[in-house]
GUDRENSE-13783 format. One record per residue: x, y, z of N, C-alpha, C in turn. Coordinates in Angstrom, 1 decimal. Example, Ala and Ser with C-alpha at 12.3 -4.5 7.8 and 13.67 -1.06 7.14 Angstrom:
2
> 13.2,-5.7,7.8,12.3,-4.5,7.8,13.2,-3.3,7.8
> 12.8,-2.2,7.1,13.7,-1.1,7.1,12.9,0.0,7.9
//
This chain:
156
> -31.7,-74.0,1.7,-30.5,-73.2,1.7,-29.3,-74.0,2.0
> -29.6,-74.8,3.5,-28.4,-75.7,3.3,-28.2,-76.1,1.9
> -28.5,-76.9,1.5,-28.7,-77.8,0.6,-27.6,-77.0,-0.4
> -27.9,-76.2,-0.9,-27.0,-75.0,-1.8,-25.7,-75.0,-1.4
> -26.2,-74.6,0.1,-24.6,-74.1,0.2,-23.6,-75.8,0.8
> -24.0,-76.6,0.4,-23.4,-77.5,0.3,-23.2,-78.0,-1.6
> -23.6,-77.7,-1.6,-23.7,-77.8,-3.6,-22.2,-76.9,-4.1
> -22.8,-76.2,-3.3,-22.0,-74.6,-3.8,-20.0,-74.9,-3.2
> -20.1,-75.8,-2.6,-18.6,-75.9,-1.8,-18.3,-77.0,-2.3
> -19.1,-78.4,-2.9,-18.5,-79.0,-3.4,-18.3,-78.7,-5.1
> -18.7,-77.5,-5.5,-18.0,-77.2,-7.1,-16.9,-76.2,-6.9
> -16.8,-76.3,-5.8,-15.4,-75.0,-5.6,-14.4,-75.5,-6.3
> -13.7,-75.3,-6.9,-12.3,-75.7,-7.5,-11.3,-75.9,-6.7
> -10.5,-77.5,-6.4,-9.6,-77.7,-5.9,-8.4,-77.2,-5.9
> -7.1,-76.7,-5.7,-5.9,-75.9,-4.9,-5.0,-77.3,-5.0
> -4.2,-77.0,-6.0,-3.0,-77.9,-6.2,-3.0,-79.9,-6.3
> -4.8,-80.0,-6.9,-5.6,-81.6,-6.7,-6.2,-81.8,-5.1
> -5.4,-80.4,-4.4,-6.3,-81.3,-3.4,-8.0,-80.5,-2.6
> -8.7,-80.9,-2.0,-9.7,-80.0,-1.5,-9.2,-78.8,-1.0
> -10.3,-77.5,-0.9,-9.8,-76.1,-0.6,-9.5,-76.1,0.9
> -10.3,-77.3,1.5,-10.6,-77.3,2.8,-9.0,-77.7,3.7
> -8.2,-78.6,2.5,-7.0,-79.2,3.2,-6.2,-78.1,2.7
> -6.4,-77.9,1.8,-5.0,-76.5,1.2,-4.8,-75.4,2.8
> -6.4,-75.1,2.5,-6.6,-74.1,3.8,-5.8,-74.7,5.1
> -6.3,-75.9,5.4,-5.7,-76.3,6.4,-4.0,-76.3,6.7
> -3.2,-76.8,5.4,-1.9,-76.7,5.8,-1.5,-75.4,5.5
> -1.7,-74.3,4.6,-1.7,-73.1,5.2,-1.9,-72.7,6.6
> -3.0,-73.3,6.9,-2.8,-73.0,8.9,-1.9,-73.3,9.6
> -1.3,-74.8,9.3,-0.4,-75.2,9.9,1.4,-74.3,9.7
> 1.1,-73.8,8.6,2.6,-73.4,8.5,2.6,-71.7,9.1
> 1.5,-71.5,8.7,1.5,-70.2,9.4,1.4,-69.1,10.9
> 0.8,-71.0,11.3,0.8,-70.8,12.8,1.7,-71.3,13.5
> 2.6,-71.9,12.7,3.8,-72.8,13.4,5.2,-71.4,13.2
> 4.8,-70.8,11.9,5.7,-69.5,12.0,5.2,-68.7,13.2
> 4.1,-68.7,13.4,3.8,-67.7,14.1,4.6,-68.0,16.0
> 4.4,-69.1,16.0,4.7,-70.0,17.1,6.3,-69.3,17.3
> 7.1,-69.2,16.3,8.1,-69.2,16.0,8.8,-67.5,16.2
> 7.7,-66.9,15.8,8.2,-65.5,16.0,7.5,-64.7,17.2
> 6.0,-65.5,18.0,6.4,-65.4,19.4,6.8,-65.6,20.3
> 8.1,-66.6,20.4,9.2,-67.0,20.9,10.0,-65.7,21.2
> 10.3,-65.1,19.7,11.5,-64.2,19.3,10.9,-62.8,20.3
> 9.5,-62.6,20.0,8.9,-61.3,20.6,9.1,-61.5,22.4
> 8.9,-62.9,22.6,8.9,-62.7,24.6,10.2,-62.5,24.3
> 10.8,-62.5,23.8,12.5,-62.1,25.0,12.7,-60.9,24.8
> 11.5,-59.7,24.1,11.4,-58.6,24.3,10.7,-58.3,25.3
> 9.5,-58.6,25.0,8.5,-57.7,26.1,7.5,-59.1,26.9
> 6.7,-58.7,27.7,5.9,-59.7,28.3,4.9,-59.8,28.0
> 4.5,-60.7,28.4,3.3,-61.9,28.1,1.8,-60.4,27.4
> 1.5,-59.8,28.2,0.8,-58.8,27.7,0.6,-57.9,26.7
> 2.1,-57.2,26.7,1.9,-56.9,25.8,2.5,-57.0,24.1
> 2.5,-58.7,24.5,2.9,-59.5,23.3,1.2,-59.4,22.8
> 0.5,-59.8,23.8,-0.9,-60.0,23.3,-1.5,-58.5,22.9
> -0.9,-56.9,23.3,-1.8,-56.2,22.4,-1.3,-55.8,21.5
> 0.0,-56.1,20.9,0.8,-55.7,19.4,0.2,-57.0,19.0
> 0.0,-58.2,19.0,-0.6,-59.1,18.5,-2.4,-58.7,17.7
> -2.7,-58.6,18.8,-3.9,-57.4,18.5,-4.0,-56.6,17.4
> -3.0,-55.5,17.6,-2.8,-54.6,17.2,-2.0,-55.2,15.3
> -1.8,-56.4,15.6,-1.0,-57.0,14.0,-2.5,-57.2,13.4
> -3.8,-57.5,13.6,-4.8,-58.4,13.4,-5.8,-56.9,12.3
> -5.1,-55.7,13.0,-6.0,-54.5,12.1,-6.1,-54.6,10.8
> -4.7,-54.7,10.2,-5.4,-54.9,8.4,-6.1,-56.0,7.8
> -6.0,-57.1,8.5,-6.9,-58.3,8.3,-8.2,-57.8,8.5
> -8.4,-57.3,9.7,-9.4,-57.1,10.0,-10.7,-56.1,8.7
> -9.4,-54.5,8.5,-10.2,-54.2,7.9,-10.3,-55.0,5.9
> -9.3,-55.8,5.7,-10.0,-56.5,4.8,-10.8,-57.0,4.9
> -11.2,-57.9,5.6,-12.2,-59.1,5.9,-13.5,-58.0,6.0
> -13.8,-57.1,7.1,-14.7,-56.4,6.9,-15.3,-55.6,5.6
> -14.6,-55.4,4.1,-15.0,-55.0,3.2,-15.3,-55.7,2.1
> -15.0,-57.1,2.8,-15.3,-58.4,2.0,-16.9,-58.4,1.7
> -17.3,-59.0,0.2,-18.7,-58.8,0.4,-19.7,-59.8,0.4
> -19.3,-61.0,1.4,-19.1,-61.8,2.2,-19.8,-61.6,3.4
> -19.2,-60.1,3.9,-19.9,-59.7,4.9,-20.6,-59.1,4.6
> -21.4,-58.8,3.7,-23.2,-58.0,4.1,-23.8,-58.9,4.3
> -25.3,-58.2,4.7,-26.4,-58.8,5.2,-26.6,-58.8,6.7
> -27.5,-59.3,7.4,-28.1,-58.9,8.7,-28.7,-60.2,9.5
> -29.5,-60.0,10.1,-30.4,-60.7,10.8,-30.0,-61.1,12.0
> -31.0,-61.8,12.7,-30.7,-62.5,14.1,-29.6,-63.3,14.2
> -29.7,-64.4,13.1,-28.7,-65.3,13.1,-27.0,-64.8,13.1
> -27.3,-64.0,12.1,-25.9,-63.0,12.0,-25.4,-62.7,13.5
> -26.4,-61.7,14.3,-26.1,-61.3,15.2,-25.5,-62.5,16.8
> -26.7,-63.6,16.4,-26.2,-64.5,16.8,-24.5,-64.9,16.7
> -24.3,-65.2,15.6,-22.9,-65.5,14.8,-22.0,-64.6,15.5
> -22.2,-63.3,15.3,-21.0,-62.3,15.5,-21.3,-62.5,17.4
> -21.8,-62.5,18.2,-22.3,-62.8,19.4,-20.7,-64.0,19.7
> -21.2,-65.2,19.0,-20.4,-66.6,19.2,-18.6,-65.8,18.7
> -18.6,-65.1,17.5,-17.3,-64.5,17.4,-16.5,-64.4,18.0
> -17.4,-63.1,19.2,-17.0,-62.5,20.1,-16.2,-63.2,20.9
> -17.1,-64.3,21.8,-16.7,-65.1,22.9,-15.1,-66.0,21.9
> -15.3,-66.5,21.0,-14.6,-66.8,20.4,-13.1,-66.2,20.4
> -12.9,-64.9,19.9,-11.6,-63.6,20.2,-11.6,-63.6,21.6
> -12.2,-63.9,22.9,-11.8,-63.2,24.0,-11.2,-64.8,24.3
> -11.8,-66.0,24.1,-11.2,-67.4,24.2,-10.2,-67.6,23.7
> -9.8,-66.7,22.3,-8.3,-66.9,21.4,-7.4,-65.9,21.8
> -7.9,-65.0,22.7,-7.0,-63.8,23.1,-6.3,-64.3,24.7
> -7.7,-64.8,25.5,-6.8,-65.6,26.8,-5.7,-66.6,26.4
> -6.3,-67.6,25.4,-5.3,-68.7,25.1,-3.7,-68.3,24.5
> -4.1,-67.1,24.0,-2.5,-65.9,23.4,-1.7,-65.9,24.4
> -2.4,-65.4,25.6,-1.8,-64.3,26.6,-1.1,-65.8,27.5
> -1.7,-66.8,27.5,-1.0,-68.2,28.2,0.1,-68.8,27.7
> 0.1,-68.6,26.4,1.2,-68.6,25.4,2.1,-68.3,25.7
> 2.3,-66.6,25.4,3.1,-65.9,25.5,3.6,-65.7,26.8
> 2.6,-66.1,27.7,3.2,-66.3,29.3,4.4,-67.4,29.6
> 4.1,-68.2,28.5,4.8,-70.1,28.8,5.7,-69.6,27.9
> 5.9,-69.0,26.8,7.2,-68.8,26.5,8.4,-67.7,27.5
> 7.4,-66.3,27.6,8.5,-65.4,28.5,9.1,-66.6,29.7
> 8.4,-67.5,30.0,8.7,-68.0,31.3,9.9,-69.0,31.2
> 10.5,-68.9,30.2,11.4,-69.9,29.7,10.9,-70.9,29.1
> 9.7,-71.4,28.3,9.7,-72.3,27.3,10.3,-72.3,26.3
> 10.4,-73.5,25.6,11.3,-73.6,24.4,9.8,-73.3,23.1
> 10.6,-73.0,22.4,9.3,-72.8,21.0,9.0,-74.2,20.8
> 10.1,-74.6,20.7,10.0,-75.7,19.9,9.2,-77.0,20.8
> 9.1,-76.6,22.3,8.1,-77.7,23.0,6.7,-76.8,23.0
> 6.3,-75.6,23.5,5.4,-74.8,23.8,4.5,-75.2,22.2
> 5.1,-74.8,21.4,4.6,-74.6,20.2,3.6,-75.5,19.9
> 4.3,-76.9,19.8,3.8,-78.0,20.0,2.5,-78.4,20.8
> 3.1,-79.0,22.2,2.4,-78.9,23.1,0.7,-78.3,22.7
> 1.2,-76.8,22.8,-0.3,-75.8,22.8,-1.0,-76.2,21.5
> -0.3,-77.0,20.4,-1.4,-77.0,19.3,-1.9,-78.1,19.3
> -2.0,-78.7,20.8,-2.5,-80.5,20.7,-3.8,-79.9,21.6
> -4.6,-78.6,21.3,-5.9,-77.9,21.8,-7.3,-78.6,21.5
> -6.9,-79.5,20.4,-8.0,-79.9,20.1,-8.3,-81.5,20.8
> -7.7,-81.6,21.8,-7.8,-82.7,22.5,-9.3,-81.8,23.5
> -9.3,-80.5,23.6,-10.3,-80.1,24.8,-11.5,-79.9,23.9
> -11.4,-79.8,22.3,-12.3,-79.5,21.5,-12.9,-80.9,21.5
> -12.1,-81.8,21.2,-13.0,-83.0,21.2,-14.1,-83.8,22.6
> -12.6,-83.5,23.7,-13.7,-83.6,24.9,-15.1,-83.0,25.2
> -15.0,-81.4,24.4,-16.0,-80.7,24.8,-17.4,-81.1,23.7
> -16.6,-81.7,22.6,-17.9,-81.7,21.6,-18.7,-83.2,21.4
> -18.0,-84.2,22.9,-18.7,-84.9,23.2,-19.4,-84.9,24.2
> -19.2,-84.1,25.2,-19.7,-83.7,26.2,-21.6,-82.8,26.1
> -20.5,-81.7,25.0,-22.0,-80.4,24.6,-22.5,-81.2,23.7
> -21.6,-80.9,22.6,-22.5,-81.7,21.6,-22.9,-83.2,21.0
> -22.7,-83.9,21.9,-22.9,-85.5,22.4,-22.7,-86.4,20.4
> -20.9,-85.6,20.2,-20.7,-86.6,19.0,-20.1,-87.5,19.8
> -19.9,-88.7,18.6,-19.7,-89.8,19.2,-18.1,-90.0,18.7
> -17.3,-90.7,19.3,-15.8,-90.9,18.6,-15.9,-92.5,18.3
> -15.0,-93.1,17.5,-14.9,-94.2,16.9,-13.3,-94.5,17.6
> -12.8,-95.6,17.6,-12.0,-96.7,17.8,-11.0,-95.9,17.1
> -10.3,-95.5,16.2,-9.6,-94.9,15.7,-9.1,-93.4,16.2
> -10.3,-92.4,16.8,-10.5,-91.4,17.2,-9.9,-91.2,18.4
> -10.3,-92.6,19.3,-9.7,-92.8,20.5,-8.7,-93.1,20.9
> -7.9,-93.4,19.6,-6.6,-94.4,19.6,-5.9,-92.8,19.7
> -6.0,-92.2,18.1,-5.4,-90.9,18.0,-5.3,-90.0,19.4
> -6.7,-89.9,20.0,-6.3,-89.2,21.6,-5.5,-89.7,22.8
> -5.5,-91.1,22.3,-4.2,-91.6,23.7,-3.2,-91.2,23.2
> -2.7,-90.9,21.8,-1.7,-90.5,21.2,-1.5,-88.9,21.4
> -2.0,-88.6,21.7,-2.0,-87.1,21.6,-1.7,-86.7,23.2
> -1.9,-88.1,24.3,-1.7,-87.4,25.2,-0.3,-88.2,25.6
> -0.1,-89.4,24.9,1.4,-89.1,25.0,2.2,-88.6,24.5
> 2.0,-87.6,23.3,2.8,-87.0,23.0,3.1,-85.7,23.8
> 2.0,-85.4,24.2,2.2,-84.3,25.2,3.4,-84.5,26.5
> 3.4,-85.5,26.9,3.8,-86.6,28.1,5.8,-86.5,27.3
> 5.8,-86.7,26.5,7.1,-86.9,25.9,7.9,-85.2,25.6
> 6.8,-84.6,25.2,7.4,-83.1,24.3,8.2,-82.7,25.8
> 6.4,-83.1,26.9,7.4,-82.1,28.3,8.5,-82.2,29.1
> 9.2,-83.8,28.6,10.2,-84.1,29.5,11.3,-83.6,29.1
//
Protein backbone atom coordinates (compact mmCIF):
# COMPACT_ATOMS: atom_id res chain seq x y z
CA UNK A 1 0.00 0.00 0.00
CA UNK A 2 2.85 2.20 0.73
CA UNK A 3 4.16 1.52 -2.36
CA UNK A 4 0.95 3.07 -4.26
CA UNK A 5 0.54 5.72 -2.32
CA UNK A 6 3.93 6.78 -3.20
CA UNK A 7 3.20 5.97 -7.03
CA UNK A 8 0.08 7.81 -6.58
CA UNK A 9 1.91 11.32 -5.41
CA UNK A 10 4.43 11.13 -7.79
CA UNK A 11 1.84 11.27 -10.94
CA UNK A 12 0.12 14.18 -9.22
CA UNK A 13 0.38 16.93 -11.62
CA UNK A 14 2.69 19.74 -10.95
CA UNK A 15 1.24 23.64 -9.98
CA UNK A 16 2.86 26.30 -12.02
CA UNK A 17 6.30 23.49 -13.06
CA UNK A 18 6.86 23.17 -9.77
CA UNK A 19 6.05 20.01 -7.24
CA UNK A 20 2.48 20.18 -5.44
CA UNK A 21 4.47 19.78 -2.32
CA UNK A 22 6.44 23.34 -2.87
CA UNK A 23 3.37 25.16 -4.31
CA UNK A 24 1.67 23.97 -1.04
CA UNK A 25 4.42 25.08 0.85
CA UNK A 26 4.69 28.78 -0.37
CA UNK A 27 1.06 29.07 -0.05
CA UNK A 28 1.91 28.36 3.71
CA UNK A 29 4.31 30.81 3.81
CA UNK A 30 2.24 33.71 2.53
CA UNK A 31 -0.60 32.77 4.36
CA UNK A 32 0.83 32.46 7.51
CA UNK A 33 2.89 35.42 7.22
CA UNK A 34 -0.55 37.34 6.50
CA UNK A 35 -1.87 35.77 9.18
CA UNK A 36 1.19 36.86 11.38
CA UNK A 37 0.12 40.13 10.11
CA UNK A 38 -3.48 40.38 11.05
CA UNK A 39 -2.73 38.97 14.52
CA UNK A 40 -0.77 41.92 15.24
CA UNK A 41 -3.88 44.14 14.12
CA UNK A 42 -6.39 41.76 16.40
CA UNK A 43 -3.97 42.15 19.90
CA UNK A 44 -4.45 45.84 20.04
CA UNK A 45 -8.03 44.77 20.32
CA UNK A 46 -8.44 42.18 22.67
CA UNK A 47 -6.04 39.77 24.60
CA UNK A 48 -3.96 37.04 24.17
CA UNK A 49 -7.11 34.61 24.89
CA UNK A 50 -9.43 35.61 23.33
CA UNK A 51 -7.52 36.23 20.21
CA UNK A 52 -7.05 32.37 20.47
CA UNK A 53 -10.94 31.62 20.68
CA UNK A 54 -12.11 33.82 17.64
CA UNK A 55 -9.12 32.23 16.06
CA UNK A 56 -10.76 29.02 16.86
CA UNK A 57 -13.80 30.07 16.20
CA UNK A 58 -12.28 31.39 12.31
CA UNK A 59 -11.14 27.48 11.81
CA UNK A 60 -15.26 26.27 11.72
CA UNK A 61 -15.76 26.48 7.96
CA UNK A 62 -12.51 24.85 7.19
CA UNK A 63 -13.22 22.61 9.45
CA UNK A 64 -16.64 21.70 8.23
CA UNK A 65 -15.12 21.43 4.64
CA UNK A 66 -12.40 19.29 5.30
CA UNK A 67 -14.79 17.04 7.28
CA UNK A 68 -17.03 16.29 4.07
CA UNK A 69 -14.07 15.77 2.19
CA UNK A 70 -14.07 12.15 0.93
CA UNK A 71 -10.72 11.85 1.99
CA UNK A 72 -12.18 11.53 5.20
CA UNK A 73 -14.05 8.17 5.19
CA UNK A 74 -13.05 5.07 6.47
CA UNK A 75 -12.04 3.79 9.95
CA UNK A 76 -9.83 1.70 11.82
CA UNK A 77 -7.25 1.66 14.63
CA UNK A 78 -4.76 3.48 12.66
CA UNK A 79 -7.22 6.16 11.86
CA UNK A 80 -8.06 6.41 15.42
CA UNK A 81 -4.54 6.39 16.19
CA UNK A 82 -4.04 9.40 13.63
CA UNK A 83 -7.03 11.47 14.84
CA UNK A 84 -5.58 10.64 18.62
CA UNK A 85 -1.89 12.35 17.30
CA UNK A 86 -4.35 15.26 15.64
CA UNK A 87 -5.66 15.98 18.71
CA UNK A 88 -2.38 16.46 20.76
CA UNK A 89 -1.38 18.21 17.69
CA UNK A 90 -4.43 21.33 17.91
CA UNK A 91 -3.85 21.54 21.72
CA UNK A 92 0.24 22.02 20.76
CA UNK A 93 -0.95 24.54 17.90
CA UNK A 94 -3.51 26.23 20.08
CA UNK A 95 -0.83 26.77 23.17
CA UNK A 96 1.74 27.88 20.57
CA UNK A 97 -1.31 30.58 19.38
CA UNK A 98 -2.03 31.74 22.75
CA UNK A 99 2.16 32.50 23.23
CA UNK A 100 1.79 34.39 20.13
CA UNK A 101 -0.72 36.37 20.73
CA UNK A 102 0.61 36.90 24.26
CA UNK A 103 4.15 38.32 22.57
CA UNK A 104 2.38 40.46 20.45
CA UNK A 105 -0.38 42.13 23.07
CA UNK A 106 2.80 42.50 25.07
CA UNK A 107 4.30 44.96 22.74
CA UNK A 108 6.01 42.93 20.03
CA UNK A 109 6.57 44.07 16.77
CA UNK A 110 4.92 41.75 13.86
CA UNK A 111 7.44 42.23 12.05
CA UNK A 112 10.11 40.57 14.79
CA UNK A 113 7.50 38.09 16.62
CA UNK A 114 6.38 36.99 13.28
CA UNK A 115 9.60 35.95 12.29
CA UNK A 116 11.26 34.93 15.24
CA UNK A 117 8.10 32.30 16.04
CA UNK A 118 8.36 30.76 12.54
CA UNK A 119 12.11 29.74 13.12
CA UNK A 120 9.82 26.59 15.21
CA UNK A 121 11.36 24.21 13.34
CA UNK A 122 14.66 24.57 14.97
CA UNK A 123 12.69 22.45 18.07
CA UNK A 124 11.29 20.10 15.37
CA UNK A 125 14.55 19.25 14.23
CA UNK A 126 16.03 18.90 17.76
CA UNK A 127 13.15 16.79 18.63
CA UNK A 128 13.36 14.50 15.50
CA UNK A 129 16.81 13.70 16.45
CA UNK A 130 16.38 13.08 19.70
CA UNK A 131 12.83 10.82 19.23
CA UNK A 132 13.29 9.87 16.12
CA UNK A 133 17.17 9.46 15.95
CA UNK A 134 17.37 11.20 12.19
CA UNK A 135 20.62 12.09 11.43
CA UNK A 136 21.58 15.80 10.17
CA UNK A 137 24.31 16.43 7.57
CA UNK A 138 26.97 19.31 7.43
CA UNK A 139 24.73 21.52 5.63
CA UNK A 140 21.72 20.90 8.07
CA UNK A 141 23.96 22.06 10.78
CA UNK A 142 25.30 24.90 9.18
CA UNK A 143 21.50 26.06 8.29
CA UNK A 144 20.74 25.64 12.36
CA UNK A 145 23.62 27.90 13.49
CA UNK A 146 21.97 30.17 11.05
CA UNK A 147 18.76 30.06 12.30
CA UNK A 148 19.97 30.77 15.67
CA UNK A 149 21.57 33.68 14.69
CA UNK A 150 19.01 34.97 13.08
CA UNK A 151 16.95 34.75 15.94
CA UNK A 152 19.93 36.53 17.97
CA UNK A 153 19.76 39.56 15.42
CA UNK A 154 15.64 39.88 14.75
CA UNK A 155 15.73 40.37 18.84
CA UNK A 156 17.97 43.13 19.22
Amino acid sequence: MAESAITYRAALPRIMGMPRWLAFSLVTILVWRAWGVVSKVASEGVDANTNQIFFTLGLFPLIAIVWRSKRNAGGGAARRVGIGWAFLTGILGGTGNIAFFRALVMGGKASIVSPVTALFPLVTVMLAVTVLHERLGTAQKFGLALALVAIYLLSM
